[in-house]
Wavefront OBJ file of the C-alpha trace (Angstrom):
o trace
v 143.035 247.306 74.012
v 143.443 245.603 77.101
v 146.465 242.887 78.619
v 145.224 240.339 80.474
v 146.981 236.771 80.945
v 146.198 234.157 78.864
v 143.728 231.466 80.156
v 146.483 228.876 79.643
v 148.776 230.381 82.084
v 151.663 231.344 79.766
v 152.046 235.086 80.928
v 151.684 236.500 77.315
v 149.771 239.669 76.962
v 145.949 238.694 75.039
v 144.952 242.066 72.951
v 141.090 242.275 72.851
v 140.096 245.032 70.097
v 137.502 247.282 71.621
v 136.886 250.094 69.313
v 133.841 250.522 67.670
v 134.839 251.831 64.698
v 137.088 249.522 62.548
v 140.076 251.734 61.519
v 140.444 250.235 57.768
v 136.931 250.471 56.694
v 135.875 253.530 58.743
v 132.605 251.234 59.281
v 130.883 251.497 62.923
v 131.113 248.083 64.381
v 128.066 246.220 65.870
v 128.266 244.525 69.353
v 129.216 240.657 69.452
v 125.870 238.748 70.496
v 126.353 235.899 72.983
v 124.960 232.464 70.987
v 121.131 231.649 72.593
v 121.828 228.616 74.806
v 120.555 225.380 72.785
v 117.471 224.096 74.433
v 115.582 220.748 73.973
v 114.893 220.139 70.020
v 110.747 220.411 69.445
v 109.108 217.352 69.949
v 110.595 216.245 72.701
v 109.072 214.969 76.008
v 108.367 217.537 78.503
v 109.286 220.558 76.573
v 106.424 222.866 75.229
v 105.280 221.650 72.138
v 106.440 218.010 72.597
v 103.723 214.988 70.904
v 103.175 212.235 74.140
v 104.455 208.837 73.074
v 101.965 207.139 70.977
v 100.122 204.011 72.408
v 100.951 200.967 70.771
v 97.496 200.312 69.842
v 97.375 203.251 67.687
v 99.262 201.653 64.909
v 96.758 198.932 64.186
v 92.724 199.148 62.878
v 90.138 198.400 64.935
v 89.619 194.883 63.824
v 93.485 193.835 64.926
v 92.139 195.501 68.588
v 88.751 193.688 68.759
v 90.949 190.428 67.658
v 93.801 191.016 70.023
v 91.185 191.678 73.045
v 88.907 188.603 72.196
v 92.078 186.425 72.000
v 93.545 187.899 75.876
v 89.996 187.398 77.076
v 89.821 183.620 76.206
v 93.319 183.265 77.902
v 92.206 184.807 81.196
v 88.866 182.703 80.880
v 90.667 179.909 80.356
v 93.012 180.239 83.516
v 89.948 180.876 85.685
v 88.822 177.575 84.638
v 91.698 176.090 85.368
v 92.237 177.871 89.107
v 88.245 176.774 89.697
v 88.563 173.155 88.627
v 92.214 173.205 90.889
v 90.030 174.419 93.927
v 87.094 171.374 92.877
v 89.583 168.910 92.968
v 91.614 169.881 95.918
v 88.096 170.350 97.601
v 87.101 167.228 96.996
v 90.739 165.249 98.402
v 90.199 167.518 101.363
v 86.449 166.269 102.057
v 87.698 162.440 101.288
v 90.487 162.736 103.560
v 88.522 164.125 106.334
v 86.285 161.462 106.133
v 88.682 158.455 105.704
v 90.191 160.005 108.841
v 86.965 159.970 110.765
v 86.229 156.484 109.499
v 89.409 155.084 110.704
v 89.133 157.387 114.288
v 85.519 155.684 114.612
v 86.496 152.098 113.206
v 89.368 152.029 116.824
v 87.090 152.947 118.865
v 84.360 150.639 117.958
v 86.921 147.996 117.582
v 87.671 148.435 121.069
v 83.892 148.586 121.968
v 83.076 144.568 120.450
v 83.967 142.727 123.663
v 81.707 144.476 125.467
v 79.099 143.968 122.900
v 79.655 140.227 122.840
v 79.418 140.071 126.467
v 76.095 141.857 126.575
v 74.919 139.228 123.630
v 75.752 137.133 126.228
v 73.869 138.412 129.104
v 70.642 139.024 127.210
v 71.313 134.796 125.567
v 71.145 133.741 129.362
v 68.800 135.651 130.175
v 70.726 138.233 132.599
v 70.139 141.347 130.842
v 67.342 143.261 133.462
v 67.202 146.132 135.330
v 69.318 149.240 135.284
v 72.648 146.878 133.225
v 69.864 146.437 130.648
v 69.003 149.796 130.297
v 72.994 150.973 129.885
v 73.572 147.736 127.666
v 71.069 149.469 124.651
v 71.802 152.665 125.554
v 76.162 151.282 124.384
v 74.082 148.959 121.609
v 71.912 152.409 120.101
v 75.101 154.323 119.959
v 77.301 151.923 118.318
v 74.530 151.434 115.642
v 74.781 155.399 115.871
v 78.238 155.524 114.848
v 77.220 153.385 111.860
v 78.226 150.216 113.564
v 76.397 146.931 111.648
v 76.213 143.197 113.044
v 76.150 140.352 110.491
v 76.467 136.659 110.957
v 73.565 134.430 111.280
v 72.883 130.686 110.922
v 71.973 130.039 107.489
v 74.134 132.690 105.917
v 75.287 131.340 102.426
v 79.192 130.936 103.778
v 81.431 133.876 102.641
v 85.651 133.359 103.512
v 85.556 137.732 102.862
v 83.187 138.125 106.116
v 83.094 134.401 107.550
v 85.899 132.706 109.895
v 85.653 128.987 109.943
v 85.950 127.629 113.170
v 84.406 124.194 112.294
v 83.608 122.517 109.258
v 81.271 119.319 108.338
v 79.236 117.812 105.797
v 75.460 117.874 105.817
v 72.402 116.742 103.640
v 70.484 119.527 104.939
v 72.251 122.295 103.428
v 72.946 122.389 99.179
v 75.918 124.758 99.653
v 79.084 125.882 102.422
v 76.668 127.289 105.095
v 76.810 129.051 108.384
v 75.413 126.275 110.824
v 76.485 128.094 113.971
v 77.903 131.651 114.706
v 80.268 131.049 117.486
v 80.912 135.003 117.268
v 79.309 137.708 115.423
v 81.108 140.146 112.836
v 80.893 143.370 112.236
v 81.702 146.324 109.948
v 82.027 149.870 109.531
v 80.630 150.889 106.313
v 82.647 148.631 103.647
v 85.448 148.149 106.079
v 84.950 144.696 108.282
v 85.862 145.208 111.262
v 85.588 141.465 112.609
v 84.925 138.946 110.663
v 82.047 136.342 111.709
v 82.811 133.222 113.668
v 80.605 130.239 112.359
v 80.711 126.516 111.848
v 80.552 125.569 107.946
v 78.383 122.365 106.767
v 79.159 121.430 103.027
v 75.963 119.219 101.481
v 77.529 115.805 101.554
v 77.696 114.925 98.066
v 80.633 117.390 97.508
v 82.328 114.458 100.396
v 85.361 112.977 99.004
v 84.920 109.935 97.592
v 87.316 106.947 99.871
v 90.181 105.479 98.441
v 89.603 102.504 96.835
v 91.076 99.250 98.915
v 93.846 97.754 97.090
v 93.958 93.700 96.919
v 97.369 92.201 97.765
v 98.676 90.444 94.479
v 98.406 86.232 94.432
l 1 2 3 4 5 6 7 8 9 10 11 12 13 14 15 16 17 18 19 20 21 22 23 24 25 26 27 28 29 30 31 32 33 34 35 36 37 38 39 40 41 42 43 44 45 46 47 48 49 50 51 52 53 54 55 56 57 58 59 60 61 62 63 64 65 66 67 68 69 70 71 72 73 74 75 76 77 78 79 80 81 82 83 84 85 86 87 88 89 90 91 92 93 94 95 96 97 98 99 100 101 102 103 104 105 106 107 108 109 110 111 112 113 114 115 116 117 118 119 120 121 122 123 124 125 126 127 128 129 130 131 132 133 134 135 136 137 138 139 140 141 142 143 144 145 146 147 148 149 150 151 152 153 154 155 156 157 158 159 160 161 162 163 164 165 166 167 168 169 170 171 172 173 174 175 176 177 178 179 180 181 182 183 184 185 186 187 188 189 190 191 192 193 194 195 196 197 198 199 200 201 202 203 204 205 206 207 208 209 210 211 212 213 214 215 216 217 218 219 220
């Protein structure tokens, strides 16, 4: 027997019984043995013996997989559809803006290009356009027409107010509907875009006249 202090710090003596044989029963004692330290119960993860975790898919037949797969392939088909005809579409705004853009860009400059054409319809009317100006003045004429660059207006054209100006208007037996009898000025356009309407003088056949007022007769 041995006194040691107690572990709750009280001073009183603890008596530990050490002898082997137990003095009422005579019997020889056997050593105390220390519990086993409790380890991880069987089964689980990352202990020996421990099942991995089952996949989901385990749990349902083969049919339910072929089913599930066949249904999460038609939803990724379907979104690549989707993405593809997203691109086609935004593809195709991209070209049709580029090109309005380059339509408009062309359409100024040409704009800016028509007095220069009507003074070299001018020349080559009086008979000016020779030598090296002539040469320059279809060299400007080829590129315009290039560029896409059409002239319209000529006498006889059935009269149109979208692509005619009236400068002048008359009647006429000669013509059976509003026609161009003189282009003053040429038009032009870009495409479907006019970029100048024609100047012309309009006859009307002379029946469509208005008919005068009759004369009224002072009363008696």
């Amino acid at each position: 027997m041995t006194d040691r202090p107690s572990e709750f710090g009280d001073g009183e003596p603890v008596v530990t019984d050490k002898r082997r044989i137990d003095p009422e029963t005579g019997e020889l004692r056997e050593p105390a043995k220390a519990p086993a330290p409790a380890g991880p119960a069987a089964g689980t993860p990352g202990t020996p013996g421990a099942q991995p975790p089952r996949d989901p898919s385990d749990l349902i037949g083969p049919s339910a997989q072929e089913a599930l797969l066949t249904e999460a392939l038609k939803e990724r088909t379907a979104d690549l559809q989707r993405l593809q005809a997203e691109y086609v579409n935004y593809k195709r705004r991209v070209d049709r803006d580029r090109e309005a853009n380059r339509e408009i860009v062309i359409g100024s400059v040409l704009t800016e290009l028509l007095q220069t054409l009507d003074d070299i319809g001018r020349a080559r009317d009086a008979g000016h356009l020779e030598g090296a100006f002539k040469a320059v003045a279809e060299s400007v004429e080829r590129v315009t027409e290039k560029l896409g660059l059409v002239k319209f207006g000529e006498v006889g054209d059935a009269f149109d107010p979208r692509i005619h100006e009236a400068l002048m208007h008359n009647y006429s037996d000669e013509v059976d509907q509003p026609t161009a009898t003189l282009v003053m000025q040429p038009g032009y356009r870009l495409g479907d875009r006019i970029l100048r309407a024609a100047r012309v003088a309009v006859s009307e056949p002379t029946e469509q006249l208005p008919e005068p007022a009759a004369e009224t007769k002072p009363e008696d």
